[in-house]
Biopython code that builds the backbone (N, CA, C, O; Angstrom):
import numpy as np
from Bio.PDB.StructureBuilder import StructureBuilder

atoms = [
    (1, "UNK", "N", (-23.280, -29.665, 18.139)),
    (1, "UNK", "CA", (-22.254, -30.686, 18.030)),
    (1, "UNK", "C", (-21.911, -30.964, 16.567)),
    (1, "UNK", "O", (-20.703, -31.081, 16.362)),
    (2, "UNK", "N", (-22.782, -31.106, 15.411)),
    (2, "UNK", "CA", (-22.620, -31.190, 14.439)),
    (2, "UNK", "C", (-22.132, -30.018, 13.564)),
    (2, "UNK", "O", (-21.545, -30.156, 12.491)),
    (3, "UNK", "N", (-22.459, -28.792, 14.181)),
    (3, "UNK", "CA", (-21.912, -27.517, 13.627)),
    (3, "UNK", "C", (-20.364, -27.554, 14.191)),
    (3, "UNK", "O", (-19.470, -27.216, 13.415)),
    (4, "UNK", "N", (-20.077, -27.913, 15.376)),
    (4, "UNK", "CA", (-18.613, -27.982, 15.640)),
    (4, "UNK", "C", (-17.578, -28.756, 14.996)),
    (4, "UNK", "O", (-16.410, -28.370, 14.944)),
    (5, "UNK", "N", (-18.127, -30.206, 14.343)),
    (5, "UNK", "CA", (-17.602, -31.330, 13.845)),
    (5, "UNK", "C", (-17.226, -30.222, 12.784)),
    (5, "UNK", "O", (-16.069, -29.802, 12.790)),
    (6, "UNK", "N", (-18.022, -29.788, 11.988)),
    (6, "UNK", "CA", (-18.238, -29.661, 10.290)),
    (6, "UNK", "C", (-16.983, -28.445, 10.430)),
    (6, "UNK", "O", (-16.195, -28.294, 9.495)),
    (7, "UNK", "N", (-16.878, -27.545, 11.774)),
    (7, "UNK", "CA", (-16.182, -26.478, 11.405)),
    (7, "UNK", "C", (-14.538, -27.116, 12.046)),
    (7, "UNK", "O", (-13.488, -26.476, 12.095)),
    (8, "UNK", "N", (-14.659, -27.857, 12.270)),
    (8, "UNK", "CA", (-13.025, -28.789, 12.671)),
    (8, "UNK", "C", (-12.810, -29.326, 11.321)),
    (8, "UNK", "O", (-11.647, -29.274, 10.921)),
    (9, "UNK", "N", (-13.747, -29.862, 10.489)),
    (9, "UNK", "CA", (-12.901, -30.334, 9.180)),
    (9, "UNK", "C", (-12.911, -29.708, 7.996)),
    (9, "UNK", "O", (-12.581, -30.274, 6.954)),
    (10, "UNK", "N", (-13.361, -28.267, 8.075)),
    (10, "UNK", "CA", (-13.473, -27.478, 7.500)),
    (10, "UNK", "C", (-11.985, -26.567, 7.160)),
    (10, "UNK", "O", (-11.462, -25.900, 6.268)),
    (11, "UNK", "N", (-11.731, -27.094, 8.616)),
    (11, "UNK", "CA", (-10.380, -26.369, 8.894)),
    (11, "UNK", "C", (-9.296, -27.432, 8.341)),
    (11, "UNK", "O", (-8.264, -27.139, 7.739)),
    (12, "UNK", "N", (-9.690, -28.564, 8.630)),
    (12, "UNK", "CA", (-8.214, -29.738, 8.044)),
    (12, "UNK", "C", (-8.934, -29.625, 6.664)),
    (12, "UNK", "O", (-7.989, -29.250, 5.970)),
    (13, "UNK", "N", (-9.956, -29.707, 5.863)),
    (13, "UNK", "CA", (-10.126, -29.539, 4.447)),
    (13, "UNK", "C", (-8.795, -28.290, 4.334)),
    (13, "UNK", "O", (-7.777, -28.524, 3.682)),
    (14, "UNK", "N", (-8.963, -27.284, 4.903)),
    (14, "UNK", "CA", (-8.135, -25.978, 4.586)),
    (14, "UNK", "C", (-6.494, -26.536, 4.662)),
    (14, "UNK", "O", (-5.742, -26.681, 3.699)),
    (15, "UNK", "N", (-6.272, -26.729, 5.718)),
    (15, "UNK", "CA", (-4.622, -27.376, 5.552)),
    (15, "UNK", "C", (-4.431, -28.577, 4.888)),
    (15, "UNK", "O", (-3.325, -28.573, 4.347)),
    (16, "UNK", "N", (-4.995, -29.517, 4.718)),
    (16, "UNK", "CA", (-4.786, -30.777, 3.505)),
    (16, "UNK", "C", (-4.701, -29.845, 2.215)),
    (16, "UNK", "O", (-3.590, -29.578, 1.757)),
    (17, "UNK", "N", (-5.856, -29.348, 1.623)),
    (17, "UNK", "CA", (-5.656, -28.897, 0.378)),
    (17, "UNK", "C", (-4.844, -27.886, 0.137)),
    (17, "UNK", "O", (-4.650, -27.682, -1.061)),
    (18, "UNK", "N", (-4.115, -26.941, 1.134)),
    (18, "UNK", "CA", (-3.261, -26.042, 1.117)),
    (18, "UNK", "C", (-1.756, -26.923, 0.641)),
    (18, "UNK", "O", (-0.979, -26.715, -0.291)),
    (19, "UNK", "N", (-1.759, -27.764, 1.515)),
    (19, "UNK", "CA", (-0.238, -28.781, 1.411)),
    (19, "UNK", "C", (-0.639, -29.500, -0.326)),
    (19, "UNK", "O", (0.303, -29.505, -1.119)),
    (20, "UNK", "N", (-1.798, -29.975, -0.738)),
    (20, "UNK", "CA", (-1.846, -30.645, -1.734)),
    (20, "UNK", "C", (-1.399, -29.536, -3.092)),
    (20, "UNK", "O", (-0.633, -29.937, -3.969)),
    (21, "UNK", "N", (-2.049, -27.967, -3.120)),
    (21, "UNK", "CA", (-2.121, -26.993, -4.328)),
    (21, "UNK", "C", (-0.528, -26.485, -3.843)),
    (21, "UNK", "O", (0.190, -26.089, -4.761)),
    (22, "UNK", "N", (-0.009, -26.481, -2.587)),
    (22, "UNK", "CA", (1.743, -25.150, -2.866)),
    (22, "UNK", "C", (2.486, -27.113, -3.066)),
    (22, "UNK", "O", (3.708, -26.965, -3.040)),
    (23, "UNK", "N", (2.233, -28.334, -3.196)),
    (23, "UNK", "CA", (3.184, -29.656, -3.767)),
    (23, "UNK", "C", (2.086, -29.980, -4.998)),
    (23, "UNK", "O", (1.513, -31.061, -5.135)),
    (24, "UNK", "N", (1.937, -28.925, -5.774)),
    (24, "UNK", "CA", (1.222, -29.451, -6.818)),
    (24, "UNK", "C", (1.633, -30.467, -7.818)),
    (24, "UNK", "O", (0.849, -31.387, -8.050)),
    (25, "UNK", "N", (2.692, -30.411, -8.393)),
    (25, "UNK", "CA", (3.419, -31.476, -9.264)),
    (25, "UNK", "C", (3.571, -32.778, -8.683)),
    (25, "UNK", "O", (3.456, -33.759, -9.418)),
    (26, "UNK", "N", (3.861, -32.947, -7.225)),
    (26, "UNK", "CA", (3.832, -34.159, -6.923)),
    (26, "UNK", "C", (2.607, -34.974, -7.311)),
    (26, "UNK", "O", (2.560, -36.029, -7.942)),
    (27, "UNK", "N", (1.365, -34.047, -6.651)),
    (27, "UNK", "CA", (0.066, -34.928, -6.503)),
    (27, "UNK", "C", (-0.636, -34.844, -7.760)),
    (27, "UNK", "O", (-1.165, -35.896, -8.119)),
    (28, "UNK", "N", (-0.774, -33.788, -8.553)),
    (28, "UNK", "CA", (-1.072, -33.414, -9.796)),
    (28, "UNK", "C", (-0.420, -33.004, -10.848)),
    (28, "UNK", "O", (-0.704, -31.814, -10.978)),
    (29, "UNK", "N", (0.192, -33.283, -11.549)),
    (29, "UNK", "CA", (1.109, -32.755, -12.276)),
    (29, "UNK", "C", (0.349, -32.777, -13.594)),
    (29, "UNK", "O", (1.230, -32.702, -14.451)),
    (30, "UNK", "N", (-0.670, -32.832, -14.111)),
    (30, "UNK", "CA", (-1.961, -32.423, -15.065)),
    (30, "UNK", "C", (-2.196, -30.807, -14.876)),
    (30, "UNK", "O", (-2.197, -29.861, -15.663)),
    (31, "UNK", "N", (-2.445, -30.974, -13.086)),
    (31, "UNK", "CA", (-3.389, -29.310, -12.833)),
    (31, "UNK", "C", (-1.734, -28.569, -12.882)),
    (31, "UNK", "O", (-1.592, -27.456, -13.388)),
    (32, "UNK", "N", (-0.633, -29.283, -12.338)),
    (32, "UNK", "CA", (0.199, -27.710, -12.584)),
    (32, "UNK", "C", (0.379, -27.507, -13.928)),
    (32, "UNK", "O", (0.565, -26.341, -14.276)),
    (33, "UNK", "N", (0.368, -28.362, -14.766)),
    (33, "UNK", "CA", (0.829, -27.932, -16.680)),
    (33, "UNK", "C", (-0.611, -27.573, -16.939)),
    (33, "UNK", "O", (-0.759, -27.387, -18.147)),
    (34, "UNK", "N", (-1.631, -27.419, -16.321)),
    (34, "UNK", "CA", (-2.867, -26.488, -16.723)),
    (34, "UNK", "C", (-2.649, -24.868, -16.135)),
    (34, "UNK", "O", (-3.225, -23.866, -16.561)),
    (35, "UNK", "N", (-1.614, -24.945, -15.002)),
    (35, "UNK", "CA", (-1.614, -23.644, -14.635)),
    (35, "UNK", "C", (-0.375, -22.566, -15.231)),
    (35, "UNK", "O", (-0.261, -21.341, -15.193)),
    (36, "UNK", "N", (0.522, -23.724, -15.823)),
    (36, "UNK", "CA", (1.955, -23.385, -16.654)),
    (36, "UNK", "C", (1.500, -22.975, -17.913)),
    (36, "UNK", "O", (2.239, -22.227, -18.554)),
    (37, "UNK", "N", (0.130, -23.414, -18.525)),
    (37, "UNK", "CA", (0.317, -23.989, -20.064)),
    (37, "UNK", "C", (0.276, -22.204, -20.798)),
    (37, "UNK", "O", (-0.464, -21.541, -20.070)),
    (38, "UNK", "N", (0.761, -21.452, -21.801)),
    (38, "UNK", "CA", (0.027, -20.442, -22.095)),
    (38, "UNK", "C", (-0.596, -20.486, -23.395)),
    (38, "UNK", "O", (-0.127, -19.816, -24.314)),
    (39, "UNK", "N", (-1.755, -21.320, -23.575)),
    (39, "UNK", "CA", (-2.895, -21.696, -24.459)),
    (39, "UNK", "C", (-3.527, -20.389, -24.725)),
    (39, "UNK", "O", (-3.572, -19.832, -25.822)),
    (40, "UNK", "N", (-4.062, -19.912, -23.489)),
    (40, "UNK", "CA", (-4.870, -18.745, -23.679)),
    (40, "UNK", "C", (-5.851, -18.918, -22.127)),
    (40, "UNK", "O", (-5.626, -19.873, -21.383)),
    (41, "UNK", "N", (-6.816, -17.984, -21.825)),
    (41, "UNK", "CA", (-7.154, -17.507, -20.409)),
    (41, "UNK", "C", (-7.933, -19.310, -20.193)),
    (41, "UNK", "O", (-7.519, -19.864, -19.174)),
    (42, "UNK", "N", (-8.817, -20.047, -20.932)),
    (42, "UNK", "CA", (-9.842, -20.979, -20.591)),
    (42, "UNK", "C", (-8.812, -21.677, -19.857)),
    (42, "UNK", "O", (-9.248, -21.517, -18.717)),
    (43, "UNK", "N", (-7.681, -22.382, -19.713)),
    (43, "UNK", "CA", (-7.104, -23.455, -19.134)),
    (43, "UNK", "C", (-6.973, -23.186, -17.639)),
    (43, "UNK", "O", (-7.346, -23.895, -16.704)),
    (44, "UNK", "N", (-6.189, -21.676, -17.619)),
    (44, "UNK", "CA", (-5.945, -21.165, -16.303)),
    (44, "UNK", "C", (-7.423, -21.022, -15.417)),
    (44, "UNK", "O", (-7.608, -21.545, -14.318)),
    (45, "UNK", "N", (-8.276, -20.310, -16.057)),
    (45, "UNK", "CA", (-9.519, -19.982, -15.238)),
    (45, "UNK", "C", (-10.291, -21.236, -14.742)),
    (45, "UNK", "O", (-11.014, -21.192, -13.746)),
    (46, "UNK", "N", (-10.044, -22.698, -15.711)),
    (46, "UNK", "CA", (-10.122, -23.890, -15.193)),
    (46, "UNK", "C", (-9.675, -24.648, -14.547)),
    (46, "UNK", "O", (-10.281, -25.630, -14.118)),
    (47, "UNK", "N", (-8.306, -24.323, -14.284)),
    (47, "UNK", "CA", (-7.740, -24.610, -13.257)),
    (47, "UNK", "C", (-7.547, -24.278, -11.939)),
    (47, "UNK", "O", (-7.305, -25.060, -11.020)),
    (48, "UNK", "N", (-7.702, -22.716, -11.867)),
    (48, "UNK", "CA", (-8.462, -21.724, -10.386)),
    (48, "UNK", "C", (-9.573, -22.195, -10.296)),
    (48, "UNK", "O", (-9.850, -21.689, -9.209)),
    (49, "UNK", "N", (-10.937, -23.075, -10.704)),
    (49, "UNK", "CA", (-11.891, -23.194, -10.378)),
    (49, "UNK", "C", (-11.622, -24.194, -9.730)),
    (49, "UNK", "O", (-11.828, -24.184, -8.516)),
    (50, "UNK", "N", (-11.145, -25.211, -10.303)),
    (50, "UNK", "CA", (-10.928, -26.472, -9.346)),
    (50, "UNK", "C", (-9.591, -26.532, -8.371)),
    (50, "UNK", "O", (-9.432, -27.487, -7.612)),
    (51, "UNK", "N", (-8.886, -25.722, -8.428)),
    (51, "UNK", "CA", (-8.350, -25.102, -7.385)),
    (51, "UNK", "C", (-9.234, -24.269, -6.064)),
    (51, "UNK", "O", (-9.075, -24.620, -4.894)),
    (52, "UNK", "N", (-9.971, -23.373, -6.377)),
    (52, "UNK", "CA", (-10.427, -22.818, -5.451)),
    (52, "UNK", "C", (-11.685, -23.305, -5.015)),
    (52, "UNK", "O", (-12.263, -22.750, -4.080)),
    (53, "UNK", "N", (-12.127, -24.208, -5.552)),
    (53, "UNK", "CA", (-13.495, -25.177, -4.989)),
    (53, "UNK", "C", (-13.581, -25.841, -3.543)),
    (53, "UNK", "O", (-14.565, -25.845, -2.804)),
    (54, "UNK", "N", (-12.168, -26.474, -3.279)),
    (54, "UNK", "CA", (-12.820, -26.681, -1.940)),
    (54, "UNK", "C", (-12.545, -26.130, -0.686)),
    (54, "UNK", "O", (-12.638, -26.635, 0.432)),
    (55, "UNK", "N", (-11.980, -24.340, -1.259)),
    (55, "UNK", "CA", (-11.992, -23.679, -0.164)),
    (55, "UNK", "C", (-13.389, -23.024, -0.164)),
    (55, "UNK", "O", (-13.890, -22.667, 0.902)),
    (56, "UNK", "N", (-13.797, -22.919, -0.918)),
    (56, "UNK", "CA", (-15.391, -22.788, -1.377)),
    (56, "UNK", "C", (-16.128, -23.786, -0.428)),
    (56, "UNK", "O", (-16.790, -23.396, 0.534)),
    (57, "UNK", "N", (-16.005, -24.809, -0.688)),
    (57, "UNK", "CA", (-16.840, -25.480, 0.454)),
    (57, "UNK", "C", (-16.467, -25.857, 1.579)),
    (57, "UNK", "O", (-17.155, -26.730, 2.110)),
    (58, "UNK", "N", (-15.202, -25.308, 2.357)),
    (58, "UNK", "CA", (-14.573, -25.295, 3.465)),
    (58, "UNK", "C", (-15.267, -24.134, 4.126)),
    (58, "UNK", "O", (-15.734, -24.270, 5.257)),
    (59, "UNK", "N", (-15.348, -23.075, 3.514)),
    (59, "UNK", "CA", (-16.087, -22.229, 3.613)),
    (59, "UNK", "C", (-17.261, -22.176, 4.084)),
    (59, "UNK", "O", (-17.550, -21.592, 5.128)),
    (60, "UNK", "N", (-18.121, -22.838, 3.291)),
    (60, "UNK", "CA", (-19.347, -23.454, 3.336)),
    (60, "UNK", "C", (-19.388, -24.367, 5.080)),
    (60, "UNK", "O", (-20.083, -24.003, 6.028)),
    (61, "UNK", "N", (-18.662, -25.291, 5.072)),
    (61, "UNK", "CA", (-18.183, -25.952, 6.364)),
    (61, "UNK", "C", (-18.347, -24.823, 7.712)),
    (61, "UNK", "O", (-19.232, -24.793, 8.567)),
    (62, "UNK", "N", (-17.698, -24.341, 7.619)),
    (62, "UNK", "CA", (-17.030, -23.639, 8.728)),
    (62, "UNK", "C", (-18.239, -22.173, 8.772)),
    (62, "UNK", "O", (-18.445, -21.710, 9.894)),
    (63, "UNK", "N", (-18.814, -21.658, 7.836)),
    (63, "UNK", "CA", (-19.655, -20.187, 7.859)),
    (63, "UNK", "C", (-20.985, -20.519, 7.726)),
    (63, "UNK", "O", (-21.771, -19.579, 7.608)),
    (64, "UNK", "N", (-21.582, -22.082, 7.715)),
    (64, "UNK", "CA", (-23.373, -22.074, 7.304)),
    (64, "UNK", "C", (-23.994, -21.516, 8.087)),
    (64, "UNK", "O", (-25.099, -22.018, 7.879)),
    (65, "UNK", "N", (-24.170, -20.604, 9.116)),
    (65, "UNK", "CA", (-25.219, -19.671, 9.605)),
    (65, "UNK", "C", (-25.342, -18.782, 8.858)),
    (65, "UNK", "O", (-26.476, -18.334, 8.690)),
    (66, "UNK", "N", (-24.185, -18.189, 8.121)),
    (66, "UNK", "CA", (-23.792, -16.945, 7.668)),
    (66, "UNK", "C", (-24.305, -16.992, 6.376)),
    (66, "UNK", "O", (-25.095, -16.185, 5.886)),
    (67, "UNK", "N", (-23.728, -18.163, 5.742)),
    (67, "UNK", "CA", (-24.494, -18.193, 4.212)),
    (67, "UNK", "C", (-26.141, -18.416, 4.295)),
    (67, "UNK", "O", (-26.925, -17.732, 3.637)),
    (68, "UNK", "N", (-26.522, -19.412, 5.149)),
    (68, "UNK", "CA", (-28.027, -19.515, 5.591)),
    (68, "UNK", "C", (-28.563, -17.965, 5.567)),
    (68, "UNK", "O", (-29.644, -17.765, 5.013)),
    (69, "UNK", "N", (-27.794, -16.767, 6.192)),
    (69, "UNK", "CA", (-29.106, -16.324, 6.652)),
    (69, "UNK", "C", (-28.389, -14.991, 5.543)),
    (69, "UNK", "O", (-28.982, -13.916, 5.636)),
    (70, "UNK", "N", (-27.344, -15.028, 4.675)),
    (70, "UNK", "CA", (-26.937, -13.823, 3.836)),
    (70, "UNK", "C", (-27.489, -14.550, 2.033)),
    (70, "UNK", "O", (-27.530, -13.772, 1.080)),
    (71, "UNK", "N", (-27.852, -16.045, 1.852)),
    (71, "UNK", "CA", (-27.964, -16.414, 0.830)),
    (71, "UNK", "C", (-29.214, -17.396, 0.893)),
    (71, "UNK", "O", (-29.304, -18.164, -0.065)),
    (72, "UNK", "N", (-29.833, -17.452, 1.517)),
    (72, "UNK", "CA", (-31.073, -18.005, 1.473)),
    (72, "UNK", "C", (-32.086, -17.175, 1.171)),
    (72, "UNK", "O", (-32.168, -16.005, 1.544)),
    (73, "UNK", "N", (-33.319, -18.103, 0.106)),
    (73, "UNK", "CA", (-34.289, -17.201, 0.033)),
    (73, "UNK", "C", (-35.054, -17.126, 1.228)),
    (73, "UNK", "O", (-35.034, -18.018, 2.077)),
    (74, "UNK", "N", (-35.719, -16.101, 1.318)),
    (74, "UNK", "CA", (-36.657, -15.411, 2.124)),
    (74, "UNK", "C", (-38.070, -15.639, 2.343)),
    (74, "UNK", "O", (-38.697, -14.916, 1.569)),
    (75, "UNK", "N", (-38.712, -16.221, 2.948)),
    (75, "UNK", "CA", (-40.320, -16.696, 3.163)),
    (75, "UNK", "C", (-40.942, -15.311, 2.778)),
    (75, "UNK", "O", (-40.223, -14.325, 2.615)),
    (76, "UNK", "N", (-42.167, -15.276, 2.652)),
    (76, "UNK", "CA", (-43.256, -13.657, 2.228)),
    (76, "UNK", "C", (-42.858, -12.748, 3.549)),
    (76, "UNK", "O", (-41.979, -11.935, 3.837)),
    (77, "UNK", "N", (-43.828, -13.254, 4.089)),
    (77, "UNK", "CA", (-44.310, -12.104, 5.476)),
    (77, "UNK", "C", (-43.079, -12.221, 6.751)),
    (77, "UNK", "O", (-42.644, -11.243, 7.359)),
    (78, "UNK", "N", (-42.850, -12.989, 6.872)),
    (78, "UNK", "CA", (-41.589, -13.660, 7.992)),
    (78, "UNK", "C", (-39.951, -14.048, 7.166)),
    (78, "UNK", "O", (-39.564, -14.988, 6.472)),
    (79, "UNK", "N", (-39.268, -12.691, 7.718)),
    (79, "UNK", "CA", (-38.063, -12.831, 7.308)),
    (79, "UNK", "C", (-36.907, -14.248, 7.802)),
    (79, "UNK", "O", (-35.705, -14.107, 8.031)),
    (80, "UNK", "N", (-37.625, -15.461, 7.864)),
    (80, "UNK", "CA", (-37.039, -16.272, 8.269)),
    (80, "UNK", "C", (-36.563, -16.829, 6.704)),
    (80, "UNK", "O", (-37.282, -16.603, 5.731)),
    (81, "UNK", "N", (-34.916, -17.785, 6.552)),
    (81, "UNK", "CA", (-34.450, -18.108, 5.712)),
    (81, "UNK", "C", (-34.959, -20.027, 5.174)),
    (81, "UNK", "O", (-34.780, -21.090, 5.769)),
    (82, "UNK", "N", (-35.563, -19.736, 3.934)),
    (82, "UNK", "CA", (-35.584, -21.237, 3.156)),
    (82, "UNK", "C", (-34.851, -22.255, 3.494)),
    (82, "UNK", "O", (-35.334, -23.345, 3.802)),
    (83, "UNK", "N", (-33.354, -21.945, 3.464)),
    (83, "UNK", "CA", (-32.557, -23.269, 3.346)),
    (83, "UNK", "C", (-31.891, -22.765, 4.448)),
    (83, "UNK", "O", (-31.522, -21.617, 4.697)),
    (84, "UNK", "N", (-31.753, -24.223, 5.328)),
    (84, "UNK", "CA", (-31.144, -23.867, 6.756)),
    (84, "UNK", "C", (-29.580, -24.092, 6.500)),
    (84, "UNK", "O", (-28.988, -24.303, 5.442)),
    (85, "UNK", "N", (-29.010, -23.957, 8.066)),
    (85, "UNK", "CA", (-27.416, -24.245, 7.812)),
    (85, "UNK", "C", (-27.042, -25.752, 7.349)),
    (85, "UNK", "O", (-25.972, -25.964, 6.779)),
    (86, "UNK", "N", (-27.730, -26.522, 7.548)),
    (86, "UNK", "CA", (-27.714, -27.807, 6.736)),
    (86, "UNK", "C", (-28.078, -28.015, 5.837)),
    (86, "UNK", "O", (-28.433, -29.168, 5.595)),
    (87, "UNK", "N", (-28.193, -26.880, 4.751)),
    (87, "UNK", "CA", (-28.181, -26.830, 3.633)),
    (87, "UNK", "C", (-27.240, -26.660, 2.886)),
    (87, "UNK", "O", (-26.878, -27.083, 1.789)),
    (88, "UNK", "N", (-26.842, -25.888, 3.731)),
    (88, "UNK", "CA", (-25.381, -25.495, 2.676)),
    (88, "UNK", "C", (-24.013, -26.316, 3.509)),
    (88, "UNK", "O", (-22.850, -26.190, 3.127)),
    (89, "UNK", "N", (-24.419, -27.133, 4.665)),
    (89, "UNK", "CA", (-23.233, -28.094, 4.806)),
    (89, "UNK", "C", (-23.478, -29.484, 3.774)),
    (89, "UNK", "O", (-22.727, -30.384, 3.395)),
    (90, "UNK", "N", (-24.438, -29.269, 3.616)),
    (90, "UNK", "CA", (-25.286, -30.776, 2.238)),
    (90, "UNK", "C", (-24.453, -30.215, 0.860)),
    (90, "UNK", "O", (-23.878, -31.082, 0.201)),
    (91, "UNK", "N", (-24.367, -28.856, 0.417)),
    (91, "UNK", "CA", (-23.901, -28.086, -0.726)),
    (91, "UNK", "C", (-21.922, -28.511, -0.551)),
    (91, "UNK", "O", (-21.170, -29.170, -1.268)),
    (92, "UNK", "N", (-21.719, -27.800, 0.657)),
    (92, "UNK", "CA", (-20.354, -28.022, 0.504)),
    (92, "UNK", "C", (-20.016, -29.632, 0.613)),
    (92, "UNK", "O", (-18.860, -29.886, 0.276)),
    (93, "UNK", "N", (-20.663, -30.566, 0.947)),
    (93, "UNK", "CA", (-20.381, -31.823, 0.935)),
    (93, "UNK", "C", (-20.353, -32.300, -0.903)),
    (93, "UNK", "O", (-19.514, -33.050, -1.403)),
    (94, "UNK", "N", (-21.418, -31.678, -1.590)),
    (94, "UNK", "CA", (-21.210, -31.850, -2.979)),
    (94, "UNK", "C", (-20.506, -30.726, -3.720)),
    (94, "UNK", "O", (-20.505, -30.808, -4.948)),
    (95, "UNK", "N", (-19.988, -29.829, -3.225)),
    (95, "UNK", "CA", (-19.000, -29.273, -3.844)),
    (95, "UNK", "C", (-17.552, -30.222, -3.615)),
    (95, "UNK", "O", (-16.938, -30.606, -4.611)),
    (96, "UNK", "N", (-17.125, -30.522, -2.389)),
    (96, "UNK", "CA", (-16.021, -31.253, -2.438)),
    (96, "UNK", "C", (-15.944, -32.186, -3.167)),
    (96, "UNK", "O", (-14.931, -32.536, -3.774)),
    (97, "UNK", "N", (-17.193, -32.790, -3.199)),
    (97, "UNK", "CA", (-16.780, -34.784, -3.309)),
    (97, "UNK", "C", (-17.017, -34.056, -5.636)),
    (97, "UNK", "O", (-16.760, -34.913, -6.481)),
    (98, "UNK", "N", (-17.479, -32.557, -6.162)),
    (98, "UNK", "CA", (-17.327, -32.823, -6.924)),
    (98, "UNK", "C", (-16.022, -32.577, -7.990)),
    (98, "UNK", "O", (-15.772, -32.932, -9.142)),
    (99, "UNK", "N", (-14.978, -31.348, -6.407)),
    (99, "UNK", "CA", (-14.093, -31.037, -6.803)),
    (99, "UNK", "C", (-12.980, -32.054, -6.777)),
    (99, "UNK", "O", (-12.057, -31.731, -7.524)),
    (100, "UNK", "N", (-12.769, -33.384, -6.021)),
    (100, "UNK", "CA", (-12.261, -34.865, -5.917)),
    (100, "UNK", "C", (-12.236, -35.616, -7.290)),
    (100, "UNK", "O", (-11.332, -36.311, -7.753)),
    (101, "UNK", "N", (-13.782, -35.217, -7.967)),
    (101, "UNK", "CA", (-13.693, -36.149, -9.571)),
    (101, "UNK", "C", (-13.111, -35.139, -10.378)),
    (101, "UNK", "O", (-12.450, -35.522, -11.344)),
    (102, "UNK", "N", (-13.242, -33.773, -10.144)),
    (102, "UNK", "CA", (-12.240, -33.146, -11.013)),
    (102, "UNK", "C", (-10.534, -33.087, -11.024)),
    (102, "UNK", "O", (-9.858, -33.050, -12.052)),
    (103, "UNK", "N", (-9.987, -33.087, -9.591)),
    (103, "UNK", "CA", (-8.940, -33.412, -9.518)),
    (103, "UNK", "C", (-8.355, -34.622, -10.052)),
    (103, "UNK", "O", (-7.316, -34.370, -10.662)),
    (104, "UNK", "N", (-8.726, -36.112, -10.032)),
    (104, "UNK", "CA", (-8.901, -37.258, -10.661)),
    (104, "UNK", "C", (-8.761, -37.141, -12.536)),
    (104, "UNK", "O", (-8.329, -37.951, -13.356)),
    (105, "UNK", "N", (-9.288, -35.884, -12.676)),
    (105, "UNK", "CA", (-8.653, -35.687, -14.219)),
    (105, "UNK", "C", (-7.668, -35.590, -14.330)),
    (105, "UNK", "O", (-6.886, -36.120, -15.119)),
    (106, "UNK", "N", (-7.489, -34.655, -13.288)),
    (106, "UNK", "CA", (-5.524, -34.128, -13.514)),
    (106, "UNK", "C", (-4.515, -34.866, -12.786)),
    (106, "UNK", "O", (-3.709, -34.117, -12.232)),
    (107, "UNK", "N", (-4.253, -36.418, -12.569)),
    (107, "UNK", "CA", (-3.707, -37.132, -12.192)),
    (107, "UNK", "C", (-2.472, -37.494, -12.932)),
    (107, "UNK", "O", (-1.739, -38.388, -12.508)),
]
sb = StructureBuilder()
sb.init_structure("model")
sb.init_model(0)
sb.init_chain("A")
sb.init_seg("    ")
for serial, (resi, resn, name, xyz) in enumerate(atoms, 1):
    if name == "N":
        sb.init_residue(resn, " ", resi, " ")
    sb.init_atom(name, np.array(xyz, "f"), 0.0, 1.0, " ", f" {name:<3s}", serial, name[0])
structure = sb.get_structure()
């Protein structure tokens, strides 16, 4: 039940932030003159990061079996995985809420 919740808002994370990055100037008009500016590569590559962060943890949302058992470490003798799928729904919960204070720059 909780794996179903996480992968339903995993999916509206995906269409909210899709509508928020293609009306970028409305909501941010900081991050689009970071993606306009031609300074040199650091502005742009900082601005794809916090651009592509919370499909990163939408990701995270919607695939934690997958990352659990392709990115977790490994016990010795028993190939069972360290960090369960509620690990990395705990991860994408602090990837979002840290890609939110970064957006908040570019206001």
């Amino acid at each position: 039940m909780i794996l179903i919740f996480h992968k339903i808002s995993g999916v509206i994370i995906i269409i909210v932030y899709s509508y928020i990055f293609t009306n970028m100037g409305d909501y941010y008009p900081g991050l689009k003159a970071a993606w306009e500016v031609d300074y040199g590569r650091r502005t742009v590559v900082g601005a794809g990061f916090v651009t592509l962060l919370p499909f990163v943890a939408s990701a995270l949302f919607i695939f934690p079996r997958y990352f659990s058992e392709k990115f977790s470490l490994k016990t010795g003798f028993f190939p069972e995985a360290v960090f369960g799928p509620c690990s990395f729904i705990f991860l994408g919960y602090l990837l979002l809420i840290f890609d939110i204070a970064l957006l908040q720059l570019f206001k």
